[in-house]
C-alpha positions as CSV (number, residue, x, y, z in Angstrom):
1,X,-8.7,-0.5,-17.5
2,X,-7.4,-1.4,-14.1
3,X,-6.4,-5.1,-13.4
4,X,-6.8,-6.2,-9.3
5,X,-4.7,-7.7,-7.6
6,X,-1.1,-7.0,-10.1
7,X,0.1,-9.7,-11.3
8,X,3.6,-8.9,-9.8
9,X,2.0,-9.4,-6.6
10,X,-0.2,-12.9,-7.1
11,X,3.5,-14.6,-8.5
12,X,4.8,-13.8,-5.0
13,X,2.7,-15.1,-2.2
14,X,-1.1,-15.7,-1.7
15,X,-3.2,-12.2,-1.1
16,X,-5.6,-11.8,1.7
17,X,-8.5,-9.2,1.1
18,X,-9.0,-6.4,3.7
19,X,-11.5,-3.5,3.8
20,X,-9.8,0.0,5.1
21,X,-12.0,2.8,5.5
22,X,-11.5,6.3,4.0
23,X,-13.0,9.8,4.9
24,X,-14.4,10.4,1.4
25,X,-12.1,13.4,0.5
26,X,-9.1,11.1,1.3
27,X,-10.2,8.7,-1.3
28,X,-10.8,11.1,-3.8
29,X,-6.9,12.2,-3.6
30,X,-5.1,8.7,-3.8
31,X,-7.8,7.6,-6.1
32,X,-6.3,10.9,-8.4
33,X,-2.8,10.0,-7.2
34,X,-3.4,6.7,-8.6
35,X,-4.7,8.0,-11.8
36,X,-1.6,10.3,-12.0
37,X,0.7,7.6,-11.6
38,X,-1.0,5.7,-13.9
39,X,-1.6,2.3,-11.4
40,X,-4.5,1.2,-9.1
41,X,-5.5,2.4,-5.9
42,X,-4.7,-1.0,-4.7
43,X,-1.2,-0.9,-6.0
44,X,-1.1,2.5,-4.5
45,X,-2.4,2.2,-1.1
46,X,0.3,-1.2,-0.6
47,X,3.4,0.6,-2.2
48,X,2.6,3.2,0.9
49,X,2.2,0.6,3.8
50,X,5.4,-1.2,2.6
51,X,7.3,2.1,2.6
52,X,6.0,2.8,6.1
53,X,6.8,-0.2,7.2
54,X,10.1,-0.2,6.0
55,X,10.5,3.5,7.9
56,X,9.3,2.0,10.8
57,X,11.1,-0.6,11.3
58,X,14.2,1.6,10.9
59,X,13.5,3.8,13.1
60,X,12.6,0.7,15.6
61,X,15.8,-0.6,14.5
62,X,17.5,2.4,16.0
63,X,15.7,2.2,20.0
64,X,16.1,-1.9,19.9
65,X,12.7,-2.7,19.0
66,X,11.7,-4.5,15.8
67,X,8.3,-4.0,13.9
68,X,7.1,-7.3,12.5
């Protein structure tokens, strides 16, 4: 049973809801990455834009620019 949003998240700040759209064969694979890893898709889909945002702002860090 899949709980949405993880409680780890709601303690930290409020959540706002967005829609992303997926070409259907894309959201077959992180929906079985998710089932592999044993979370949600949710948890999934926000553990990858934090760690791209991370990279990104490294990289940015790097040329003088800063992301966010």
């Amino acid at each position: 049973m899949t709980k949405f949003p993880p409680k780890s998240i709601l303690n930290k700040e409020p959540i706002i809801r967005t829609n992303i759209s997926f070409p259907k064969s894309l959201h077959k694979q992180v929906k079985q990455c998710a089932l592999d890893e044993e979370t949600t898709i949710n948890a999934l889909v926000l553990k990858a834009v934090k760690k791209s945002l991370i990279s990104s702002n490294e990289t940015s860090l790097k040329t003088q620019k800063v992301c966010l």
